[in-house]
N, C-alpha and C positions, 0 to 999 in steps of 0.2 A: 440615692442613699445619703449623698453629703447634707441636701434637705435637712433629712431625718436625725442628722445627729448635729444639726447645727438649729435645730428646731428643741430637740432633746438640751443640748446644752444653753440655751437660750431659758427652760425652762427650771435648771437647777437654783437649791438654794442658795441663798446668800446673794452677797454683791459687795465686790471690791470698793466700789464708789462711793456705799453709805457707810464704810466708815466699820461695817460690823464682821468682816471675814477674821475665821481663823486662820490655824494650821490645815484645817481639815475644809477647807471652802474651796469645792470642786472648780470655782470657775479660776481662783490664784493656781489652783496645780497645773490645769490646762494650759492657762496664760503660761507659766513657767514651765513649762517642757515648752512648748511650741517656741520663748525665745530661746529657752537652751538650746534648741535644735541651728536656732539660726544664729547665733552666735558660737556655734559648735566649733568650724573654721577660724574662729580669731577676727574675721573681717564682716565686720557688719556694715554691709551698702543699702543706700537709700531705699532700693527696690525692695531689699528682703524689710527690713522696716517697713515700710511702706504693705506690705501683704502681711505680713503679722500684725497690725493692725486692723485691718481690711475683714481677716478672720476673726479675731475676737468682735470688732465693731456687729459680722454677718451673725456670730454664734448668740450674743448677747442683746441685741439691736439695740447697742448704744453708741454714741457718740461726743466730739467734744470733750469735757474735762471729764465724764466718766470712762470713757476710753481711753485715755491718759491716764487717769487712775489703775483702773487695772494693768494696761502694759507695763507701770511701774511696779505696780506690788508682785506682777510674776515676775520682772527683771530681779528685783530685791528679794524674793523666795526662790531664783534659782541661784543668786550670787551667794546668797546664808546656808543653802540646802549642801549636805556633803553626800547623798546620791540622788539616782533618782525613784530609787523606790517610796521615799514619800509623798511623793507625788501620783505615780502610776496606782498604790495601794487606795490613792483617795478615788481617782478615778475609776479603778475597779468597781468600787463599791457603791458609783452612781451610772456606770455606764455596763447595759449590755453588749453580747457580745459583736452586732453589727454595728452598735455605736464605734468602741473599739477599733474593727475593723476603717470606718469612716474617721475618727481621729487620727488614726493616722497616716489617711491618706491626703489630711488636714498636713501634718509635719512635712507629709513628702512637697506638698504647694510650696510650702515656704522654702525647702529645700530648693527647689528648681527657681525659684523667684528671680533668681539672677542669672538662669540659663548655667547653670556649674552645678558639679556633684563631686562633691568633695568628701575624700575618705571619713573624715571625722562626724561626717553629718548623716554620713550611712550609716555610721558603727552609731550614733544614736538614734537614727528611727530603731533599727535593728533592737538596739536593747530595750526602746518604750515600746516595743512589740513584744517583744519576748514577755516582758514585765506585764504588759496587758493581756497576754495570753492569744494573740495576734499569731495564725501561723503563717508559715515560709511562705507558702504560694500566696496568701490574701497580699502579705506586706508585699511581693513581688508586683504581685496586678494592680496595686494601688502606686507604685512606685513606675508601671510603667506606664499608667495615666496619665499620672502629675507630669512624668518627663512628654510625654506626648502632647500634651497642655499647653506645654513648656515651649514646643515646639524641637523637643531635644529624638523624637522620634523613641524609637526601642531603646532601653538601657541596656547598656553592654555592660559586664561586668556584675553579674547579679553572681549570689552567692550560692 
């Protein structure tokens, strides 16, 4: 399924890199939830950089300074953004519903990226679930993947 939506978002319009995304350019929203999520905690380590990258690089297949392009223009549309629903609204409106489901278990990757799960970084998958229309159990089983991934085993502490 991560394929498919990373195949899916490989295929959306626009591109941070030529210069021509807007507000509404599904792949800046994505980029910018996915570093909100990892910069949720306050502490951004190499590792979690390092897979947020990795992911935009798999979803987009690009690389070099257009990948640097876009990391930047979602760092800079999550630091200007004052929620996240304009974000998630763009997403919606290009992604079905197992897309969705598979994005965010794109967020939970980067989540676990540094072998931690920290309160703040749940309360935002949680809410770009909610916002994507994502239910409890999906966001659960995608979250106990990523931590199984992770090599974090079962997650304790689900909601």
């Amino acid at each position: 399924m991560f394929e498919r939506v990373l195949s899916f978002l490989r295929d959306l319009p626009g591109s941070a890199a030529r210069g021509d995304a807007g507000e509404d350019d599904p792949r800046i929203a994505a980029s910018a939830l996915l570093y909100h999520v990892m910069d949720a905690d306050g502490v951004r380590q190499d590792v979690e950089w390092a897979r947020f990258k990795a992911v935009l690089s798999q979803a987009y297949g690009i690389a070099g300074n257009e990948l640097d392009a876009l990391a930047r223009a979602g760092e800079k549309a999550d630091n200007e953004a004052i929620d996240l629903y304009a974000f998630t609204s763009v997403l919606r409106r290009h992604l079905d519903a197992d897309a969705c489901k598979a994005f965010v278990g794109l967020m939970w990757e980067i989540v676990y990226a540094d072998g931690e799960l920290h309160e703040l970084e749940d309360n935002v998958v949680w809410r770009v679930a909610e916002l994507l229309g994502v239910e409890r159990n999906d966001r659960i089983a995608a979250r106990r993947r990523a931590s199984g991934l992770a090599g974090e085993g079962d997650a304790a502490g689900e909601d």
